[in-house]
C-alpha positions as CSV (number, residue, x, y, z in Angstrom):
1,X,31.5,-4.7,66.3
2,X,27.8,-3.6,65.1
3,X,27.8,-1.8,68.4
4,X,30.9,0.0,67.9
5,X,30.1,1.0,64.5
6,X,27.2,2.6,65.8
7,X,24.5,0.1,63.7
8,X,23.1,-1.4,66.6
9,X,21.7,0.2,70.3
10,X,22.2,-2.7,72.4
11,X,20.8,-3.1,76.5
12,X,21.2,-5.2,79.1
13,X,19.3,-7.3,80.4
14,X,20.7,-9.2,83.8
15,X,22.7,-12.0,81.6
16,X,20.9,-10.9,78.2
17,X,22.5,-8.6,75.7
18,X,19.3,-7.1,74.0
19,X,20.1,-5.5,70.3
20,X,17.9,-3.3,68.2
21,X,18.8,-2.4,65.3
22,X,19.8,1.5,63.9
23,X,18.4,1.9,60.4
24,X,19.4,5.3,60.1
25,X,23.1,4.8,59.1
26,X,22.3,2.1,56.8
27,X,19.7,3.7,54.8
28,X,23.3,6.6,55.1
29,X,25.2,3.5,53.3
30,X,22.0,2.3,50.6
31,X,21.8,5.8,49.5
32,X,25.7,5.8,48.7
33,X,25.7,2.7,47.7
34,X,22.8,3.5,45.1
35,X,25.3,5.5,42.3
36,X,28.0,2.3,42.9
37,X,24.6,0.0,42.2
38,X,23.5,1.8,39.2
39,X,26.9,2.1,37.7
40,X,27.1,-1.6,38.1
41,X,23.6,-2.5,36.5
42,X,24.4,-0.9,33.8
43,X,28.1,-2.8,32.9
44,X,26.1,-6.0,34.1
45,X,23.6,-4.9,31.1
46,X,26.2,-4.0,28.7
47,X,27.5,-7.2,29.5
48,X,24.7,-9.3,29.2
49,X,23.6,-8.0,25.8
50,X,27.6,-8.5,24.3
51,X,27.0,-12.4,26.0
52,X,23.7,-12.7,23.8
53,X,25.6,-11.3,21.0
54,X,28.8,-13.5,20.9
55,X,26.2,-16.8,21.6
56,X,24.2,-15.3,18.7
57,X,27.1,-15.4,16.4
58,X,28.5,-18.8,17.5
59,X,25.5,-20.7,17.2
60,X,25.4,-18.9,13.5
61,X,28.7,-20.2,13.0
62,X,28.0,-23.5,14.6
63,X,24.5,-23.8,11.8
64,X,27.1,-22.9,8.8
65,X,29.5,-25.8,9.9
66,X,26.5,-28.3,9.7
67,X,25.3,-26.9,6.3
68,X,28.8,-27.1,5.2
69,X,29.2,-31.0,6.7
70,X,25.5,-32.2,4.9
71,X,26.9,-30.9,1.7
């Protein structure tokens, strides 16, 4: 499969199947892959700081509740 998709040159080698790998069409597929990657990052950011902010308010609502119970 890596052969036929052209990511690996591979030679033989009496019984032996030697493979060396092709970088040049995966560095083609990182540098795609780089817009899909920073796209990402940035939801995964997003993300992360609206996580912080809903456990920010819980634990806010969570310290009211006690206040509320000592009373």
């Amino acid at each position: 499969m890596l052969s036929a998709a052209g990511l690996v040159d591979v030679r033989v080698d009496a019984q032996r199947r030697i493979y060396a790998l092709r970088p040049a069409p995966l560095q083609e597929l990182e540098v795609w892959l780089e817009k899909y990657r920073r796209l990402w990052e940035g939801n995964f950011q997003r993300l992360d700081a609206l996580l912080d902010e809903l456990k920010t308010e819980e634990l806010k609502t969570k310290e009211k509740k006690r206040a509320r119970a000592k009373r």
